[in-house]
C-alpha positions as CSV (number, residue, x, y, z in Angstrom):
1,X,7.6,-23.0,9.7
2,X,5.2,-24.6,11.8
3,X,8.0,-25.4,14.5
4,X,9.2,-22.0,14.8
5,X,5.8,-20.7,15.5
6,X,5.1,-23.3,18.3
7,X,8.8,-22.1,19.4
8,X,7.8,-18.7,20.2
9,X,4.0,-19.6,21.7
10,X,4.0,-18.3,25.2
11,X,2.8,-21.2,27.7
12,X,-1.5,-20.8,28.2
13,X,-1.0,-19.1,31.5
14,X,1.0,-16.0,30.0
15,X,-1.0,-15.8,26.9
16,X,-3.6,-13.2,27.9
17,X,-0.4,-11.2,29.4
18,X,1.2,-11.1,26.3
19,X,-1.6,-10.6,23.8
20,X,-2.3,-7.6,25.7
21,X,1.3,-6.4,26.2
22,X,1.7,-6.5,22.2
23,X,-1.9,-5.0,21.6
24,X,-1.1,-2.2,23.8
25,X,2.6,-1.8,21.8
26,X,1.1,-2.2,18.4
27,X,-1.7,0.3,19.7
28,X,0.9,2.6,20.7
29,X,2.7,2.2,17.5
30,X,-0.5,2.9,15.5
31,X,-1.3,5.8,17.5
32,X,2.3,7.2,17.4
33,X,2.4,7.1,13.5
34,X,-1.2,8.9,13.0
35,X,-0.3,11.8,15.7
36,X,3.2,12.4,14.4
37,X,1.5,12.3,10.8
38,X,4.4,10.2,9.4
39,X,2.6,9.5,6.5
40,X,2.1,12.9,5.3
41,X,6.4,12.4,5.3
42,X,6.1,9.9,1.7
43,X,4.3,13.1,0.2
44,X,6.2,16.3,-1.7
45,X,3.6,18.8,0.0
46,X,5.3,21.8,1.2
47,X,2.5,21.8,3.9
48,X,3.9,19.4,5.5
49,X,6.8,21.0,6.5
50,X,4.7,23.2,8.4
51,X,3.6,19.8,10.7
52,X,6.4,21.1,13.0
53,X,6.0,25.2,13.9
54,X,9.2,26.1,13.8
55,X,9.5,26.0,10.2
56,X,6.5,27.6,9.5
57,X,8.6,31.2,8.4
58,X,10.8,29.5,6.1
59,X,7.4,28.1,4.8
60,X,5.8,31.4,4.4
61,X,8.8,33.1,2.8
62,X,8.7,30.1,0.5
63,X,5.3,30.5,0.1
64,X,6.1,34.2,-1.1
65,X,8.8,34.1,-3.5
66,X,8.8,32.9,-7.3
67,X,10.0,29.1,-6.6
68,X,6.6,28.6,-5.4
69,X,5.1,27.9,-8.8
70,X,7.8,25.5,-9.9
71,X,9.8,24.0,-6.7
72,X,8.7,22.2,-3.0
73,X,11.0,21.7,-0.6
74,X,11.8,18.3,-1.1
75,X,12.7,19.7,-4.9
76,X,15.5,21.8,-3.3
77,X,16.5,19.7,-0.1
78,X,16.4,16.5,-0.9
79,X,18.6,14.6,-3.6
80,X,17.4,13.5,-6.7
81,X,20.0,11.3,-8.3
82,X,18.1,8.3,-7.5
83,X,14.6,6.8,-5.8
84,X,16.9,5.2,-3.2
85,X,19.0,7.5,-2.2
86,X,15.9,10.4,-2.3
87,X,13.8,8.2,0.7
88,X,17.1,7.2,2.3
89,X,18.0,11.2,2.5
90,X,14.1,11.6,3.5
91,X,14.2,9.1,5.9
92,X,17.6,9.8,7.5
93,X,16.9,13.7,7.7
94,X,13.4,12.9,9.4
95,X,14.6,11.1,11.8
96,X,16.8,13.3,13.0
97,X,14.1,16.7,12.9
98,X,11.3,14.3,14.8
99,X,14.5,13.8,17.5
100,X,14.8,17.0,18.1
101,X,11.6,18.1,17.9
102,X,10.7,15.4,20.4
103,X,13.4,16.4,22.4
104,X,12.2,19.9,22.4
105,X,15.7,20.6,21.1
106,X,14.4,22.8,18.2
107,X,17.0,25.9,17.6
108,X,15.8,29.6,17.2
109,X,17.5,30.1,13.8
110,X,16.9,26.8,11.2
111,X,20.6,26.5,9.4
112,X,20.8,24.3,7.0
113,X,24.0,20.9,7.6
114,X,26.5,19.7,6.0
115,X,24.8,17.5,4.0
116,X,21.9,19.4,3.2
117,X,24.7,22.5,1.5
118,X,25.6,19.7,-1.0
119,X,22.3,18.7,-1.8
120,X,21.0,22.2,-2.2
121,X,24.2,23.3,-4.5
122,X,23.2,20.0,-6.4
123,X,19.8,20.8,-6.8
124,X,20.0,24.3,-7.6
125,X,22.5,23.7,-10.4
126,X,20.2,20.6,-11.8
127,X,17.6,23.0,-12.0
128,X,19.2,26.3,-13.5
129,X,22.0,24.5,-15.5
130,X,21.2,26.5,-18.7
131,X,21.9,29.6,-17.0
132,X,25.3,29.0,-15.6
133,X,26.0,27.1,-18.7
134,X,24.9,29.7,-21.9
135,X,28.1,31.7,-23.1
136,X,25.4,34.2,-24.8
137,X,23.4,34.6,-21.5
138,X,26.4,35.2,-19.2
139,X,29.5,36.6,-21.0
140,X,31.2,33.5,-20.3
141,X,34.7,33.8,-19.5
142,X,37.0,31.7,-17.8
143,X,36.7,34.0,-14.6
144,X,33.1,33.3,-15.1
145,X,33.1,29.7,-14.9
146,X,36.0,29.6,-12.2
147,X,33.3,31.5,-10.1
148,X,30.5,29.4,-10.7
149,X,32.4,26.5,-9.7
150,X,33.8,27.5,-6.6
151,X,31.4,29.3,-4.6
152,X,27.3,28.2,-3.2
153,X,24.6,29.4,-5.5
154,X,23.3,31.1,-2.1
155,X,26.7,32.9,-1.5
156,X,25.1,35.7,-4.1
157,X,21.6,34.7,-4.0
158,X,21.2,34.6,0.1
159,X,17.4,35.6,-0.4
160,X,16.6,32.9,-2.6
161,X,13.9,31.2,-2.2
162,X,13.4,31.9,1.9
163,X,14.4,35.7,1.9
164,X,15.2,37.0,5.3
165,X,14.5,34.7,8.4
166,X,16.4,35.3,11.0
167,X,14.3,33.7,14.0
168,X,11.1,32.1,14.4
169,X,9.5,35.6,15.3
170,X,11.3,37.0,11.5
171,X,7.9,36.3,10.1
172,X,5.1,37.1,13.1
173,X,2.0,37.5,11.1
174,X,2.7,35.0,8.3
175,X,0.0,33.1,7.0
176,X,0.4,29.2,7.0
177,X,-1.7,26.4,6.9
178,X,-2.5,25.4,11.0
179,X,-2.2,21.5,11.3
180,X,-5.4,19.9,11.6
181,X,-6.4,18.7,15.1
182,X,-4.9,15.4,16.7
183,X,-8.0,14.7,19.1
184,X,-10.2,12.3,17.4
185,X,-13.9,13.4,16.4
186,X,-15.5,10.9,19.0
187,X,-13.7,12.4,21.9
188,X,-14.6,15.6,20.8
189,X,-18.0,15.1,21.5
């Protein structure tokens, strides 16, 4: 062990150049992580999908309809089959919204991928199996259950739980909690 660290020890005259050259990276990488608030990413707090403004109406029609009290968005949009596959589904997804949003590639209407229809259908159905399963409930008939099958949960219930967003401006005066300041307190002063 000893022999591979001696291996990679740059020679005395570079070694104030590269000490500095990785303090200044793992800097950057510190700072990086606290602006983008990755952190906040390992929590289920709706809030923070409100970290990037775009998505701030589908939080506030979110915020207004009945799933509030039992359901966050990573209880809808993110798959719950196992701990691995929910933070490699978190991880993948996240990576690909802080691209675009780092890109300044965000799109005026959020639609939902590929990916994401399955995991919502899956999701929905985990959560409300006993009402697309109870013959007394629903009148069950074969037609029934050929049409719960087939279609998306959303295909009837479009206004469920986001109701109408249409743009980023769908939902102008909509009340949503302002991500808190990224200039430290001492500069402030």
């Amino acid at each position: 062990m000893l022999k591979l660290f001696t291996y990679f020890k740059p020679p005395a005259n570079w070694r104030f150049i590269v000490i500095t050259t990785l303090g200044i990276i793992v800097g950057l990488f510190i700072y990086i992580i606290h602006i983008s608030k990755a952190s906040s990413y390992l929590s289920d707090k709706p809030e923070t999908c409100v970290n990037c403004h775009v998505m701030a109406p589908q939080y506030a029609t979110w915020n207004h309809s009945s799933h509030r009290e039992w359901a966050s968005c990573n209880d809808c949009h993110v798959p719950h089959d196992n701990v691995f596959n929910t933070y490699y589904f978190k991880a993948m997804d996240g990576m690909r919204h802080a691209t675009i949003f780092t890109m300044r590639n965000e799109p005026q209407v959020i639609q939902i991928r590929e990916a994401g229809i399955g995991v919502v259908q899956d999701n929905c159905i985990r959560c409300h199996t006993h009402l697309i399963t109870d013959s007394k409930l629903l009148n069950y008939t074969q037609v029934a259950d050929h049409a719960r099958k087939d279609r998306l949960c959303w295909s009837c219930h479009r206004e469920v739980p986001h109701g109408r967003v249409n743009s980023i401006s769908s939902v102008p005066n909509a009340r949503v909690p302002l991500p808190s300041s990224v200039v430290p307190e001492w500069l402030k002063k």
